[in-house]
C-alpha positions in Angstrom: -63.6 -23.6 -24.4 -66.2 -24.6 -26.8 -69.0 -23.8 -24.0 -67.6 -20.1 -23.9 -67.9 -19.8 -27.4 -71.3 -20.5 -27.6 -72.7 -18.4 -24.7 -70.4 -15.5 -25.1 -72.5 -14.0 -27.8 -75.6 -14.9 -26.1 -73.8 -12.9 -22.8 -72.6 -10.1 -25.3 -76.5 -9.1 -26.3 -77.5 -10.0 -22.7 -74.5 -7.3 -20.9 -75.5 -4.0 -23.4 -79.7 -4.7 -22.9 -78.9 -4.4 -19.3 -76.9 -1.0 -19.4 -78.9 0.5 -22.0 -81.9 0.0 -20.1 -80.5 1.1 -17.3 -79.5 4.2 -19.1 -82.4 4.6 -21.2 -84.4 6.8 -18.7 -81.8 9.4 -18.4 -82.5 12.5 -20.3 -80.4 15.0 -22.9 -80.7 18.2 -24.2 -78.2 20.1 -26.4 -78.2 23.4 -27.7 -75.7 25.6 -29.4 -74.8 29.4 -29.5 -72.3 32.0 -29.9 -72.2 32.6 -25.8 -71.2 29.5 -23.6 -73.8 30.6 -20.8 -76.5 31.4 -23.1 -75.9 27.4 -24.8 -75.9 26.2 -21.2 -79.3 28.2 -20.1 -81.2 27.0 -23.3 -80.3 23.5 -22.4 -81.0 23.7 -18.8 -84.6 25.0 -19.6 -85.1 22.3 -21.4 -84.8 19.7 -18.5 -88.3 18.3 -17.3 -89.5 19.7 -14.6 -88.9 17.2 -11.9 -86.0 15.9 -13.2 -82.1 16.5 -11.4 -79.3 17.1 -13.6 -76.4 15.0 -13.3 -74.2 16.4 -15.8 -73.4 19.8 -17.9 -70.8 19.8 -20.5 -69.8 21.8 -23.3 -67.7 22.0 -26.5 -66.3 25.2 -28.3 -66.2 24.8 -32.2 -64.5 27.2 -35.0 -67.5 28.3 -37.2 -66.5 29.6 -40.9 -63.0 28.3 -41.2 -60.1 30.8 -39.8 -61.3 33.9 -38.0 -64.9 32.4 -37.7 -66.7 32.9 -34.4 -66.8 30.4 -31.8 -69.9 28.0 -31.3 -70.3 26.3 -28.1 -72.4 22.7 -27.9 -73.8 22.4 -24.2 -75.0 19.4 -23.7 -77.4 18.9 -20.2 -78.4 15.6 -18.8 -80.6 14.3 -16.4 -82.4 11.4 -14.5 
């Protein structure tokens, strides 16, 4: 038992610098706007050329309290 409490942090620092380097070259862009396609387009033109996206996603948010518009926060990323 002692053994694993010695190397476990050791393992801990090891087991997140191997899956954020792996995810480190992976790519983001996020843009925001009054019309869900337009947030999406922005954020799509944004991608590298070159590059495939792997993943769209979006968020719809109440601007200004009660009756306020509604944002939406498109998020693109790619590899």
């Amino acid at each position: 038992m002692l053994k694993l409490q010695r190397i476990l942090p050791f393992f801990s620092v090891f087991f997140l610098a191997c899956t954020t380097a792996r995810t480190a070259h992976a790519g983001s862009a996020t843009v925001q706007s009054v019309d869900q396609d337009v947030a999406i387009n922005r954020a799509m033109g944004k991608v590298p050329e070159g590059k495939t996206v792997t993943d769209t996603s979006c968020q719809d948010t109440q601007a200004g309290g009660i009756g306020g518009e509604t944002l939406y926060r498109c998020t693109v990323t790619w590899e």
